[in-house]
Residue, then its C-alpha position, 0 to 999 in steps of 0.5 A: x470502513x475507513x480508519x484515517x491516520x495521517x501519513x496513510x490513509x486506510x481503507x478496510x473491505x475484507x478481506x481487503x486492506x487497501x493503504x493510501x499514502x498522504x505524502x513523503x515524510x518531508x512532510x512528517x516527524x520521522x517518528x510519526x512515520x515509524x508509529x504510525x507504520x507499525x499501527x498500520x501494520x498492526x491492523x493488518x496482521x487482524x485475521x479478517x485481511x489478507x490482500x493489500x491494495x496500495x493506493x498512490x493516487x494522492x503522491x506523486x513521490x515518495x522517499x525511501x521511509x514510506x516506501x519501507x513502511x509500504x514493501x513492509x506491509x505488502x511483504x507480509x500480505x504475501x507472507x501470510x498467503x494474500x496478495x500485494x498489488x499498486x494501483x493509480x501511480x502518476x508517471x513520476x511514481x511508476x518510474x520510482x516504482x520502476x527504479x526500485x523494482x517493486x513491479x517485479x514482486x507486486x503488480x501495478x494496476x492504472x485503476x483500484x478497481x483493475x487491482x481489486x479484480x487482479x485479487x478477488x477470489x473470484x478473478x481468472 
């Protein structure tokens, strides 16, 4: 199932929530971001989800606005006893990643389906 916002693109496998940035907020109201961050997190927090999947491979930068609405939501995968992984980062989005640590609490992986395998219940 695919639920289409504007700034984030979601797609729902439970127990996956896989959340795929559009762009930076330059490219938005600041209020739109904040709205639509908290729907996507809204979504989330339904009981049938537990993983999220961050899917980069529609940006090549994001500011910090989306990446607070981003670690938002990976904070409460974690929280809640799933997991939080990044997947498809161009370079310029690994080295933002690298420069704010994010690959010190959640994983990057060069592929979705690397990710989905680094989460699934049944991987090693």
């Amino acid at each position: 199932m695919i639920d289409k916002f504007d700034i984030f693109k979601v797609e729902l496998y439970p127990p996956h929530f896989i959340l795929i940035p559009q762009g930076s907020t330059l490219q938005y109201l600041y209020s739109n971001v904040q709205v639509e961050s908290n729907k996507v997190l809204n979504l989330f927090k339904s009981p049938e989800y537990k993983n999220v999947i961050i899917d980069l491979s529609r940006v090549e930068y994001l500011d910090s606005i989306i990446i607070t609405s981003i670690i938002r939501l990976v904070q409460s995968a974690n929280q809640s006893g799933g997991h939080a992984v990044f997947c498809n980062a161009c370079e310029n989005m690994q080295q933002i990643l690298k420069c704010i640590k994010v690959g010190t609490y959640w994983p990057l992986f060069d592929t979705r389906e690397d990710a989905l395998a680094a989460i699934s219940p049944d991987s090693p």
